[in-house]
C-alpha positions in Angstrom: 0.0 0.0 0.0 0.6 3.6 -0.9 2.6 5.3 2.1 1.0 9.0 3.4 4.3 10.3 2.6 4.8 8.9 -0.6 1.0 10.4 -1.5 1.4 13.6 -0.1 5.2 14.1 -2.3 3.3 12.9 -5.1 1.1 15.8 -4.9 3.3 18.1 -4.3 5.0 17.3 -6.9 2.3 17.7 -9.6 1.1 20.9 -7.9 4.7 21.9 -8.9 5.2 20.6 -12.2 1.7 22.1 -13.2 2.4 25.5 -11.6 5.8 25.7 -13.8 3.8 24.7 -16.8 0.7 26.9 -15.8 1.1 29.7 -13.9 3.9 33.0 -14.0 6.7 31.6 -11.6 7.6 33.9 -8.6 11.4 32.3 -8.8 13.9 29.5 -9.3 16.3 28.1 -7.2 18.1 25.3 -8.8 15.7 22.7 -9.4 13.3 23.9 -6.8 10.3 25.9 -7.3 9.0 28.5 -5.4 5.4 29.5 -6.2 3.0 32.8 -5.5 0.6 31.7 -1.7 -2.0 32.1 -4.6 -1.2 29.7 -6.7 -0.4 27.4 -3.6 -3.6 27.6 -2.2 -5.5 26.7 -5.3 -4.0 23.6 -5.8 -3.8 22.2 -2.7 -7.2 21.9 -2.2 -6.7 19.4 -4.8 -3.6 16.9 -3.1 -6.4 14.7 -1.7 -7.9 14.4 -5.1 -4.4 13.4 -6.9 -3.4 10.7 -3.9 -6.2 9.4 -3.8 -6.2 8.6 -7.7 -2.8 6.9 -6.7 -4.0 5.0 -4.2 -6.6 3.5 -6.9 -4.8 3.0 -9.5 -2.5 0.8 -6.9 -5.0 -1.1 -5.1 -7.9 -1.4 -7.2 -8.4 -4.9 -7.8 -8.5 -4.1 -12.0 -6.8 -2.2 -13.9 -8.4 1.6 -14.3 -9.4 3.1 -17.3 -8.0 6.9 -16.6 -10.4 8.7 -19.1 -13.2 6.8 -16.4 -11.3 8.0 -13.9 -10.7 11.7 -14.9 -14.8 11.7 -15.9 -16.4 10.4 -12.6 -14.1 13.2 -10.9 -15.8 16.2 -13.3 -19.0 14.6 -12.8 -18.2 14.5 -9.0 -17.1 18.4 -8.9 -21.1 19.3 -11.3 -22.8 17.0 -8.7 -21.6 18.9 -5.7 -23.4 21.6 -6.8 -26.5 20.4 -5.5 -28.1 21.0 -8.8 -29.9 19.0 -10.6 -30.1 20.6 -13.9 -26.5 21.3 -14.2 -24.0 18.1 -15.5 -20.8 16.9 -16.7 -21.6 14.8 -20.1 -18.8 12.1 -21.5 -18.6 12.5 -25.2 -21.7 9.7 -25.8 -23.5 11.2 -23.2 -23.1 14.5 -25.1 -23.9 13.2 -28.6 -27.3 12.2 -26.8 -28.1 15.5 -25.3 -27.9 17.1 -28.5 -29.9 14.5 -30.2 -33.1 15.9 -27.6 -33.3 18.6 -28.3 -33.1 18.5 -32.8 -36.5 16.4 -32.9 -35.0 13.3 -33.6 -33.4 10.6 -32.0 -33.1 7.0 -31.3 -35.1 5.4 -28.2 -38.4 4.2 -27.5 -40.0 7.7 -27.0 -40.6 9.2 -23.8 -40.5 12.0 -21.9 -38.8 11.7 -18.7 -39.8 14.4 -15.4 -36.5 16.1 -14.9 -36.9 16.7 -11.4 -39.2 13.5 -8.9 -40.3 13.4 -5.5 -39.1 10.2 -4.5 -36.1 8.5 -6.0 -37.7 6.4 -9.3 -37.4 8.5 -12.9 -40.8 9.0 -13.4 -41.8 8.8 -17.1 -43.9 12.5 -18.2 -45.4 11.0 -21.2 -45.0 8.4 -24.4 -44.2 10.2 -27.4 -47.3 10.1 -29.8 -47.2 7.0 -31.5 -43.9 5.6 -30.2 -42.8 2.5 -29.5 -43.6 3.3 -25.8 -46.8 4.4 -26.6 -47.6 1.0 -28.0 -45.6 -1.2 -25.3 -48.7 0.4 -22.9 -46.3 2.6 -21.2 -48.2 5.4 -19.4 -47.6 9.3 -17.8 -46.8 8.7 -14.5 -44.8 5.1 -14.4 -41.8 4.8 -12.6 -38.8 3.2 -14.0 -36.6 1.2 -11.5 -34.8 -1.0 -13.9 -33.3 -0.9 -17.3 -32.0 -3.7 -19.0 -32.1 -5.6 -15.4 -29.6 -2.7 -13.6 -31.1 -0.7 -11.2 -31.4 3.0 -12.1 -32.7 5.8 -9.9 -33.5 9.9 -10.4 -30.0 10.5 -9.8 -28.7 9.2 -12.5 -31.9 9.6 -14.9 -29.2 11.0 -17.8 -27.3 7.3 -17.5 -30.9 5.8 -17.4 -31.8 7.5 -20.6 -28.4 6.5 -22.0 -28.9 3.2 -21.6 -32.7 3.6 -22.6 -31.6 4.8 -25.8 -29.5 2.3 -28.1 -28.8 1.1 -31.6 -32.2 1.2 -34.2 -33.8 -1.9 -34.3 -32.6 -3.4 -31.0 -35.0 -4.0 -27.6 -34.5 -2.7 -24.3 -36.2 -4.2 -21.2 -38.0 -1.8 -18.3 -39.0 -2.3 -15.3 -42.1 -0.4 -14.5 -43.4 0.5 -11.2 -47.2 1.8 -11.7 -49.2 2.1 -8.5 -48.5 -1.0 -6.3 -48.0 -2.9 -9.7 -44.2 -3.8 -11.0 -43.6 -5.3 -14.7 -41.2 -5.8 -17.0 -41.9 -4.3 -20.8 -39.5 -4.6 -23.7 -39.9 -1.7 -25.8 -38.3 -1.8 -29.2 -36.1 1.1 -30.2 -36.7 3.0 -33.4 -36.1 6.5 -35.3 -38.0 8.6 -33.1 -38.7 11.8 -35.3 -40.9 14.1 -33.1 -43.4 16.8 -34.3 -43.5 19.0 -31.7 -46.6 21.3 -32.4 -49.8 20.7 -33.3 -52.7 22.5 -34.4 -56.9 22.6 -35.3 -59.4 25.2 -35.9 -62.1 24.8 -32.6 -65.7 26.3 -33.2 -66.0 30.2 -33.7 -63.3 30.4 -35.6 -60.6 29.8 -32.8 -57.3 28.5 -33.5 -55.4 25.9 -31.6 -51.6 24.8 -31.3 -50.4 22.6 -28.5 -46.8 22.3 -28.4 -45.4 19.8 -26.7 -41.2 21.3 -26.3 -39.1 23.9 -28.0 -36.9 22.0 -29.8 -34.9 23.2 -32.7 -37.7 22.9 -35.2 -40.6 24.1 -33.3 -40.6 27.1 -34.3 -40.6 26.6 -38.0 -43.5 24.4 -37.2 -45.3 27.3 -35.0 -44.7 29.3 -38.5 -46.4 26.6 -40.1 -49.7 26.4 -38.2 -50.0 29.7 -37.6 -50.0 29.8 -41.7 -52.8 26.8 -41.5 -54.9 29.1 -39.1 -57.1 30.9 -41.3 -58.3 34.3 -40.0 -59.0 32.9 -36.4 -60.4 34.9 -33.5 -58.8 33.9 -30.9 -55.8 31.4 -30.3 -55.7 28.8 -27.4 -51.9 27.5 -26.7 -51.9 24.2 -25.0 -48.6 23.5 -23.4 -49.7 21.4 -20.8 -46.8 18.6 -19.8 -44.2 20.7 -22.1 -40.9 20.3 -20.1 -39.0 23.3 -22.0 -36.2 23.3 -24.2 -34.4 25.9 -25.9 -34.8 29.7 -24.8 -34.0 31.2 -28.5 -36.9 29.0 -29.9 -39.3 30.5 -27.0 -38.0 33.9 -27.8 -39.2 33.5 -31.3 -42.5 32.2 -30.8 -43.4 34.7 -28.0 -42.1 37.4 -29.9 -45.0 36.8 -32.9 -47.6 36.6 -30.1 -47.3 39.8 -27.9 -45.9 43.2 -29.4 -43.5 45.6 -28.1 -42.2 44.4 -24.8 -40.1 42.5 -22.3 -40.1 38.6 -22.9 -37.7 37.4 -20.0 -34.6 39.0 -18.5 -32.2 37.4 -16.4 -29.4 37.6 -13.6 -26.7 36.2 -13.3 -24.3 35.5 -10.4 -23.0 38.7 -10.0 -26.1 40.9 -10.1 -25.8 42.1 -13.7 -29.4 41.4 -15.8 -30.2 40.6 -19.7 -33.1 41.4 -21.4 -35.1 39.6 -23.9 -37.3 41.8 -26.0 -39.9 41.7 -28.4 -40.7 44.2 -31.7 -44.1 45.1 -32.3 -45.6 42.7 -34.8 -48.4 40.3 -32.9 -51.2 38.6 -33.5 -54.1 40.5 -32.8 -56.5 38.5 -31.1 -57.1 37.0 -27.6 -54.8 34.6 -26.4 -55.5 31.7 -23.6 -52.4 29.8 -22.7 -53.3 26.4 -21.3 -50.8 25.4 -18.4 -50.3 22.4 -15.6 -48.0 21.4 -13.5 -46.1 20.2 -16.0 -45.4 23.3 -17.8 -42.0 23.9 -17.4 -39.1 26.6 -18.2 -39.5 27.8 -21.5 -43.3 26.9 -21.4 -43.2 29.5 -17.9 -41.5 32.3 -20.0 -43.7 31.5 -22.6 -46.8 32.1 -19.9 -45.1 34.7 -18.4 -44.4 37.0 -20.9 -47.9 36.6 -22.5 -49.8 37.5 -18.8 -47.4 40.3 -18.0 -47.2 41.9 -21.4 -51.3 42.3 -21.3 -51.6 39.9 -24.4 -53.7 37.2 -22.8 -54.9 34.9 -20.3 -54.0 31.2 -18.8 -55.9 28.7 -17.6 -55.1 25.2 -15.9 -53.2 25.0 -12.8 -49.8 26.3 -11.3 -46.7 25.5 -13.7 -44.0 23.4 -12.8 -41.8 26.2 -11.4 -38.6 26.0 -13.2 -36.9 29.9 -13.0 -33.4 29.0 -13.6 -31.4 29.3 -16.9 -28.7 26.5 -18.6 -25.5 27.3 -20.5 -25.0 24.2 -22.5 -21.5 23.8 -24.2 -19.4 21.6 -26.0 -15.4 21.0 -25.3 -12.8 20.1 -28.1 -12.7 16.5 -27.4 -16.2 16.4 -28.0 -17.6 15.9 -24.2 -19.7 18.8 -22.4 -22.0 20.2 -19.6 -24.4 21.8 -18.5 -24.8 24.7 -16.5 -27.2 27.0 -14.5 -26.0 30.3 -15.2 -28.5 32.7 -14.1 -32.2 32.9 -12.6 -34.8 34.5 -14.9 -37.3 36.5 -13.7 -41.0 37.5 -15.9 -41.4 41.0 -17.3 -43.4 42.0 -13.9 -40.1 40.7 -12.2 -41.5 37.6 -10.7 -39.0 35.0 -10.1 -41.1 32.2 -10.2 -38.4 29.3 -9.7 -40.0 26.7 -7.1 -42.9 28.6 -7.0 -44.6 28.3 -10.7 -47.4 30.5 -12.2 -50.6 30.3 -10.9 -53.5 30.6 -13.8 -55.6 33.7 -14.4 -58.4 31.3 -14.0 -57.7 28.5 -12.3 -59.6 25.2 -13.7 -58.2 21.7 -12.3 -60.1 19.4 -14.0 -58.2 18.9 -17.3 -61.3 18.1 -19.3 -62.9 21.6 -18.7 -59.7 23.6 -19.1 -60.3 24.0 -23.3 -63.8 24.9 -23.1 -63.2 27.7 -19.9 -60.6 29.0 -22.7 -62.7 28.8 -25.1 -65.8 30.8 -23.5 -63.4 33.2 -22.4 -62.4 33.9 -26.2 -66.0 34.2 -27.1 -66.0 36.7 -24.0 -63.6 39.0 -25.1 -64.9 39.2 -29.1 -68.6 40.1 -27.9 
C-alpha cells in the first residue's frame, strides 16, 4: 500500500510541475520551485484528489481506465453543486443531449420528469405514437430497472443512455405503476418528433399545442399559424411541455405579444439581460393552457404573454422551473451543462419553485379548453 508520505510528495510534486507549466513563476532556485501563496492555495485543495487517484490506481483490484477516472471526478465536482439541472456529459453522453433537443433521435419515446419526489425517474409522457406508446407505457410510471440494472433519479441522464440504443434493438424496463411492478421490452426505433400541433375549434378559434421547444418548433409554429385561417382567438396548450431551448421560445413569444419584455435574467454577479420583443403580434385573444407540468420555456412562454397584457391562462400552477442552462461543448467532444443565471418575468416575478398560478384556475383537465374557449367568445362580444 501507498505510504502518506509517498502520497502527499506525489502531490506536491504535480502541484509543482503544473504551476511551472501553468502559472507566472515567482522564482527559481536550482531545481526547486517556489510558487505565488495564490497559486499554492489553489492547488492544494486538490492533493487529496491526486493521492487518492494513486491510491486507486495501486490497489484497485483491476486495472483503471483513466479517461473513467478523470470523468467520474468532473462529474463529481457538477454533482456537488447540489443541482440537478446542471452536469458533466462524456462524449456519448453529449452526442445524446444534442440529439433531444433537434427532434429526432433513437429510443423508444418518452418524456422523462426532470426533477421527482421520491427517487424512481418518473416517465412524463409516451411520445405520440412511439414504441412506448404501443408497449402500454403510461404518464406517471416509474422506472426502476433498465435492462435488469437498477437505475434511480439520480442518474436519470445514465438511465436514458442506456434507454436509448442502436435502431432496431430491444431494451427491457422495469415499471413501477401504483403498487404494480412489470417488465416491458420496448423496441427502439427512429423517433422523429413533431412538436406542435394544431386545429381550428368552433367560432373560428385556432389551436396549437406544443409539446417542447426544440430546434424545429418554431418553424413548425410558423407553419400552423400559416394553416390558421383568420381565427379569433388562439388557445396555446402546453400542458406537460418540459421546455427546451430559450431562442426557440423567444421567437414564438415574440410573434404573439408586441413591443415588450419577454424574460430578463441575472446572473451571479447581479448584472441582468433582457429579452425583447418588436411590435408585430397577432391581434386576437390569447389563452395559454398550463399544468404542473409546464416547465421553463413553457413558464417564459406564460409569463411573458400574462405580464405583457396579451392574454390569459388557464389550468393550474406550472412546474416552477426559474433557472437558466448554458449548454457547451469542449474540443474533445464531451460537455456540460450549467445554470447560469435565474430569470425573472417582465413583472419581475421570479417564479423558480414557485410556478405560475393561472388567471383562471380550472383543475379538471377536461374543462380547461372549453373555460378558454368561453373566455375567447367573452372577449370578441
Amino acid at each position: 500500500m501507498l505510504s502518506k508520505k509517498r502520497a502527499f510528495l506525489y502531490g506536491v510534486l504535480l502541484v509543482m510541475i503544473t504551476a511551472l507549466v501553468t502559472f507566472n513563476v515567482d522564482i527559481v532556485l536550482g531545481d526547486k520551485v517556489v510558487i505565488s501563496k495564490e497559486t499554492y492555495d489553489t492547488y492544494k485543495k486538490y492533493n487529496k484528489l491526486l493521492g487518492l487517484e494513486e491510491l486507486v490506481k495501486d490497489d484497485f483490484y483491476q486495472k483503471v481506465d483513466d479517461t473513467k477516472i478523470v470523468d467520474g471526478a468532473i462529474k463529481g465536482m457538477f454533482y456537488g453543486l447540489d443541482d440537478p439541472y446542471s452536469q458533466y456529459y462524456t462524449q456519448e453522453e453529449f452526442k445524446k443531449l444534442k440529439e433531444q433537443t433537434s427532434g429526432s433521435f433513437v429510443g423508444i419515446g418518452v418524456y422523462i420528469n426532470p426533477i421527482s419526489d421520491d427517487e424512481y425517474i418518473t416517465i412524463k409522457s409516451p411520445v405520440k405514437g412511439s414504441p412506448a406508446e404501443k408497449a402500454g407505457i403510461l404518464s406517471g410510471d416509474k422506472i426502476l430497472k433498465v435492462d435488469g440494472k437498477v437505475v434511480t433519479s439520480e442518474n436519470s441522464d445514465e438511465a436514458i443512455s442506456m434507454i436509448k440504443g442502436k435502431e432496431g434493438t430491444t431494451v427491457e424496463l422495469t415499471i413501477k405503476r401504483n403498487d404494480k411492478v412489470f417488465d416491458v421490452n420496448v423496441k427502439r426505433e427512429k423517433i422523429v418528433t413533431d412538436t406542435v400541433e394544431y386545429k381550428t375549434l368552433e367560432d373560428s378559434i385556432g389551436y396549437i399545442k406544443i409539446s417542447s421547444f426544440a430546434e424545429n418548433t418554431y418553424d413548425e409554429f410558423k407553419l400552423a399559424l400559416d394553416g390558421l385561417k383568420d381565427i379569433k382567438g388562439l388557445i396555446i396548450d402546453v400542458r406537460d411541455n418540459p421546455g427546451g431551448l430559450l431562442n426557440v421560445c423567444k421567437d414564438i413569444v415574440d410573434d404573439l405579444i408586441g413591443e415588450g419584455t419577454i424574460v430578463y435574467t441575472k446572473n451571479n454577479k447581479g448584472e441582468t439581460e433582457y429579452l425583447k420583443s418588436d411590435k408585430d403580434k397577432i391581434d386576437v385573444p390569447i389563452v395559454v393552457l398550463t399544468n404542473e407540468s409546464s416547465a421553463s420555456a413553457s413558464e417564459i412562454l406564460t409569463g411573458a404573454i400574462i405580464d405583457n397584457n396579451a392574454g390569459i391562462s388557464v389550468g393550474t400552477t406550472t412546474f416552477g422551473k426559474g433557472l437558466v442552462q448554458t449548454v457547451r461543448e469542449l474540443k474533445d467532444g464531451t460537455g456540460y451543462k450549467l445554470t447560469t443565471a435565474q430569470y425573472y418575468t417582465p413583472s419581475g416575478n421570479y417564479i423558480n419553485e414557485k410556478g405560475i398560478k393561472p388567471t383562471i384556475e380550472e383543475s379538471n383537465e377536461e374543462k380547461q379548453l372549453q373555460v378558454a374557449i368561453d373566455w375567447i367568445k367573452e372577449q370578441n362580444k
